[in-house]
N, C-alpha and C positions, 0 to 999 in steps of 0.2 A: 527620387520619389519612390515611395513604396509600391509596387506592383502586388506585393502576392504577401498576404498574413498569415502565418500559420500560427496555430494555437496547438500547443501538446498539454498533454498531461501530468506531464513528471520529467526527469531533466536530459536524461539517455536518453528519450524520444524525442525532446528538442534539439540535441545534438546528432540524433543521426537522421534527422532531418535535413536541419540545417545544410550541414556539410555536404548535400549530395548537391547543391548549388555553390556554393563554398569553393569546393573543388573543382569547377571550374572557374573559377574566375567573379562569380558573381558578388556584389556585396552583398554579404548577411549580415545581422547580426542579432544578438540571440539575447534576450532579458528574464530574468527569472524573478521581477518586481512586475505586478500588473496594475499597480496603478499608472494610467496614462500620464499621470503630470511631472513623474519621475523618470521616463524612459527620455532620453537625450538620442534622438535618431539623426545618424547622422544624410548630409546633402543626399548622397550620393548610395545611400542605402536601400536597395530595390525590394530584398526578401526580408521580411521581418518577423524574428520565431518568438513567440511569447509562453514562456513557462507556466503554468497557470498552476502547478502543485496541486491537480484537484483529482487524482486517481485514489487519493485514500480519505478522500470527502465524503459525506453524505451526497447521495441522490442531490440532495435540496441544496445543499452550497455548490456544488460542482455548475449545476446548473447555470443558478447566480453567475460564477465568477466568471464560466467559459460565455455566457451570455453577453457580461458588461464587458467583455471584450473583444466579442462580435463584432457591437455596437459600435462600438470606439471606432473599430476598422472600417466599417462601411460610413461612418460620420467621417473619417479619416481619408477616405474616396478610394479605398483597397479595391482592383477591380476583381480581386478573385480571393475566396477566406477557405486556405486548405485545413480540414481541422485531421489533426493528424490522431491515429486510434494504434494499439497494440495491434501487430499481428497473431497473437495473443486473444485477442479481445478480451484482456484484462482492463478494470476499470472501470469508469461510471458511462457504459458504452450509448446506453440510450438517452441519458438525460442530457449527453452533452452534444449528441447532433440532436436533439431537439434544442435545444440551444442555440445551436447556430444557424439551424433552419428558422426558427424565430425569429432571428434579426432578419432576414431578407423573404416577408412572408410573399407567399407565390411562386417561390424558387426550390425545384425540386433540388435535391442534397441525394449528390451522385455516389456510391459508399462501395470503392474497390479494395478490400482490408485483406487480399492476398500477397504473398511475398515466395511469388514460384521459385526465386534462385535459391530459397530455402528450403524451400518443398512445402510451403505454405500456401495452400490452394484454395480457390474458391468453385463449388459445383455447385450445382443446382439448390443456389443461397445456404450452402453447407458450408463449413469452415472445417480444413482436412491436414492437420501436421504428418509429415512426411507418413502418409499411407492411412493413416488415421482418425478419427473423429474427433475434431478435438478434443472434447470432455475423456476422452479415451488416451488420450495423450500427456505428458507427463506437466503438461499443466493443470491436468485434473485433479490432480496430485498437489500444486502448490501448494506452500505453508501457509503465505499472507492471502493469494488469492483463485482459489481456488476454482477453476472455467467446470459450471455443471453442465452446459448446454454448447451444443453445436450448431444449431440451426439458428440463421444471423437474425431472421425478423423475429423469433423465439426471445433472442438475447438482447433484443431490444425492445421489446415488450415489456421485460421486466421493470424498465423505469421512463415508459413513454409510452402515450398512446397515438402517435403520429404515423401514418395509413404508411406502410412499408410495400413496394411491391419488389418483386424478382425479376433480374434481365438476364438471360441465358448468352451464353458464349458467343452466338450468331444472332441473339437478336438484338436487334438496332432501338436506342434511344426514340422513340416519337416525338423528333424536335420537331416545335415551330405548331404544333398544335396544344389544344387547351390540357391534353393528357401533362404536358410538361409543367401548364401554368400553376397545375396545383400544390399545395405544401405538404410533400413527400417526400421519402425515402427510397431511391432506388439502389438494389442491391444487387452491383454486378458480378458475373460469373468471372475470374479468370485465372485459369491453368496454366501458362505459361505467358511467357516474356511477351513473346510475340501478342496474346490476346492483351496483355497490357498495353500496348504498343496502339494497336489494333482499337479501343475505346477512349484510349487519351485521345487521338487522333480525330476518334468520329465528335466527343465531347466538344471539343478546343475550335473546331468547327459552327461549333453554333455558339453564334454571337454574345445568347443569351445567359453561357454559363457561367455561374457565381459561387457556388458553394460545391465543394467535392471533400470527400476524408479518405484517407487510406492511411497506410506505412510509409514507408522508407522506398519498399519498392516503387511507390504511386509519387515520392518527389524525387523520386530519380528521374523517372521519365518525362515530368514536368518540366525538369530543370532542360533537360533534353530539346524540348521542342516550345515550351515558351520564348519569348521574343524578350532577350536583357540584353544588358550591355556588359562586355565577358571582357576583365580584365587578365596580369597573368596571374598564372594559382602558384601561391605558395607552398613550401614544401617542410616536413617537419627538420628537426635538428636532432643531429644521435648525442646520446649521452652517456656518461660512466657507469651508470647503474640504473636499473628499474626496480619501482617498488611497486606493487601489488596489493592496495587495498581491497579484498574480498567480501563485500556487506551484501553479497545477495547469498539467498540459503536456495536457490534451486540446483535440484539436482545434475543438470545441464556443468553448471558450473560449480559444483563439486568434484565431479569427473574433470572437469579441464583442469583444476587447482592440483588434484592428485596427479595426474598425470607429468605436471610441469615439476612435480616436487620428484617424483619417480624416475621421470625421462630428462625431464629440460635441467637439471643443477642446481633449482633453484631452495633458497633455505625458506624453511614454512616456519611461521609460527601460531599459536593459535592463541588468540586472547580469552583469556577465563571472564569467569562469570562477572565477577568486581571490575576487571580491566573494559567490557565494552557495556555493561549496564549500570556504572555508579562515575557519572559526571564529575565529582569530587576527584576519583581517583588521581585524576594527571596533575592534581595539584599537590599530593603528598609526596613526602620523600622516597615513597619507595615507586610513585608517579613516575616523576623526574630520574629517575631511577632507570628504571624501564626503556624509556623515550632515549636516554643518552643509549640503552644500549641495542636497540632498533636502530638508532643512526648509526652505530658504530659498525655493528653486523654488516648494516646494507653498505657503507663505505668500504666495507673489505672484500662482501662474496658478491657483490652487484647487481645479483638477483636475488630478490626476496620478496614471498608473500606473507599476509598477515591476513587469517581470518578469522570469521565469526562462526563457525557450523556447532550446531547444538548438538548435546545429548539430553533428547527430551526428559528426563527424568530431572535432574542436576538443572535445567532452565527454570523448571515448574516449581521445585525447593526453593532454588532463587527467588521468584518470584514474591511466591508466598511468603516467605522468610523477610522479605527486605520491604514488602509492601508497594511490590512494583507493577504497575497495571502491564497486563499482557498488548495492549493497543500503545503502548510506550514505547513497545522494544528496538521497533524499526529504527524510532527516532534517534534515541538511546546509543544504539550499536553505528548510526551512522556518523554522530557526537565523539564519538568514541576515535573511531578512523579518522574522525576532522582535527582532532587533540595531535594523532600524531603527523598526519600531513601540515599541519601549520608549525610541528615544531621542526618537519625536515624542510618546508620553504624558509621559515625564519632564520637556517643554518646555512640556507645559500647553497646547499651541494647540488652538485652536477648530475641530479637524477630526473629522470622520466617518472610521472606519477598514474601509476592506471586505475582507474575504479572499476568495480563490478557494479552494476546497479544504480538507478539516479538516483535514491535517498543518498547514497556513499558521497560522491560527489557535490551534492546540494548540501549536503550537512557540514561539507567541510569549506563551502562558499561561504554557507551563511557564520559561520566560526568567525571567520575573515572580513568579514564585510562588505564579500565583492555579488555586486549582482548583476554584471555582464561579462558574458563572454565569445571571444572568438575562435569557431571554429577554421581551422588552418587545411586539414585533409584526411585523406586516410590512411591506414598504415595497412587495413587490411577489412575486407566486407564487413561494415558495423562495427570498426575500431577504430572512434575517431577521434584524432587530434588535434588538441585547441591549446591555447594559449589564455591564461588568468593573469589579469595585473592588482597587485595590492599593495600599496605602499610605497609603490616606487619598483617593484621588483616583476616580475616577468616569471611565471611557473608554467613551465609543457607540462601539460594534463591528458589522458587517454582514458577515453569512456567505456564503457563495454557493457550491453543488456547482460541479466543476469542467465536467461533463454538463451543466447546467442553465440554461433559458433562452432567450429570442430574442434574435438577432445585436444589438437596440440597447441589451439589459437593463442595461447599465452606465451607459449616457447617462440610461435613466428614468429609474434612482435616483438618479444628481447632481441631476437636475433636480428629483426630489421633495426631495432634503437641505439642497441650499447652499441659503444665505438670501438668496441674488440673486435668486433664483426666487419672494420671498415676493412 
């Protein structure tokens, strides 16, 4: 029976959700289809993560979809709906806990969107990346979405008018009176583990609560002291080579791609402007071309990445030149990496597949036709390992936020996978 629904935005957020219950033991399992009549849940399935793909929605469909899937879950008898948000606060932040506050009205929506073991912090309703504001921080900077504001009831203003209030580090929730009963937003303070620890606790305690959002940090600690039934956790499997599909463009993870080509051994390649924004391509001769010689490389040197980073100028020509909408590209370049991940599954080789970014990975699901999957564990904070079935066959797949990580986290995880390492 389902205990606990989460809804994410995009598909890295569903999987490193997911997995922080996963890995111990619990049944998850994670669907990137949101129509109810399609998800097959199994007996025995407690945590249930649903992909909803509505971070590059309009306000007004994001709403919608995260709404009609509220619904579902509280018709469904979910007794707790975590809606899971970027640490970041990238994304359609406001519309979609109004959303999920909607479904269950009278139920304050508890909002802890810090991730102190990264140095993502929450102060006095501020949102602070390691020392800094976030708008100040190098997600200010993002290419696709770009954080102007730091102040959380500020960034949720933008696309909601649903009364927000602030709970500071020491002050305590007013359960069990009418302050609770009404349909708001409380946004709490916390700096470290410990004050995460410290509000899941005093929350979890009263009887009444139904609706909470945060990160990864906030279902860690869930998975922690919620009451399931823990079977044993799984463990990944090493393989012969790892491949590196690269489809996020933050700067984050530019520095770790260079680095891994610099330090870790691994071969880079970068795909041109035809190779990840013209769909056609993998189908011409010089397509198949390519593809044979991507699998051949990665067969011989073990490690290899393959990205997407732009030289604005040479994009913008593209563009213009081909007729290709700039709101396209993500798709486009994530289409792109799915071309070649289906033709190294389709070949059977004995590789590890890791993505940057959830478009990378959802783009090369949807190629496939597969729209569930299982996360398995971690390999490393935020690097997490699932297992794709298509057609009979069995693919280890490794996720990774495009924000996420220290500059060597691509060399650790070859080194924890390829079996040169056993």
């Amino acid at each position: 029976m389902v205990k606990l629904l989460v809804i994410a935005d995009d598909f890295t957020g569903a999987l490193d959700t997911g997995i922080q219950f996963a890995k111990r033991g619990i049944r998850t399992q994670i669907f990137t289809e949101c129509r109810p009549e399609s998800r097959k849940i199994k007996k025995d399935t407690e945590v249930l993560v649903v992909d909803t793909e509505s971070r590059p929605m309009s306000p007004d469909d994001a709403y919608r979809v995260v709404n009609e899937t509220a619904l579902w879950a509280v018709e469904m008898g979910a007794s707790l709906i975590f809606k899971k948000t970027d640490s970041a606060l990238r994304g359609n932040i406001g519309a979609e806990l109004q959303a999920v506050a909607d479904a269950q009205p009278g139920h304050t929506l508890y909002f802890l969107p810090a991730y102190p073991e990264i140095d993502r912090i929450t102060v006095d309703g501020t949102q602070y990346i390691q020392g800094r504001l976030l708008q100040d921080s190098v997600f200010g900077n993002d290419p696709f979405e770009p954080t102007t504001l730091s102040y959380i009831p500020d960034i949720i203003r933008t696309q909601s008018e649903i009364p927000v209030i602030c709970l500071g580090g020491t002050e305590r929730a007013q359960t069990g009176t009418d302050w609770m009963k009404g349909q708001q937003i409380a946004v709490c303070d916390v700096a470290t583990a410990e004050d995460m620890d410290r509000r899941v606790e005093e929350l979890l305690g009263d009887a009444g609560l139904k609706l909470v959002a945060g990160c990864a940090a906030l279902a860690d600690c869930l998975a922690e002291k919620l009451s399931f039934h823990r079977t044993i956790v799984k463990k990944f499997r090493k393989t012969d080579s790892i491949y590196i599909a690269c489809g996020s463009l933050n700067k984050i993870t530019e520095e770790q791609v260079e680095y891994a080509e610099n330090k870790g051994g691994f071969v880079r390649r970068h795909l041109t402007m035809e190779q990840k924004l013209s769909p056609a391509y993998y189908s011409t001769s010089e397509g198949k071309r390519f593809l044979d010689e991507i699998c051949s490389n990665l067969q011989t040197e073990k490690k290899m990445i393959v990205d997407t980073f732009d030289i604005e100028e040479e994009k913008e020509k593209y563009l213009h030149g081909h007729n290709v909408a700039k709101e396209d590209v993500r798709r486009l370049i994530a289409c792109a990496h799915g071309c070649i991940v289906r033709e190294i599954i389709e070949r059977q080789m004995d590789a590890t597949v890791l993505m940057t970014g959830g478009d990378t990975l959802m783009g090369c699901m949807r190629l496939i036709g597969c729209t569930q999957i299982e996360p398995v564990c971690e390999a490393g904070q935020g690097v997490v390992v699932s297992m794709l079935e298509w057609n009979g066959r069995r693919q280890q797949v490794i996720s990774k936020s495009g924000g996420f990580g220290t500059v060597d986290i691509l060399c650790k995880t070859a080194q924890k996978i390829l079996k040169e390492n056993i």
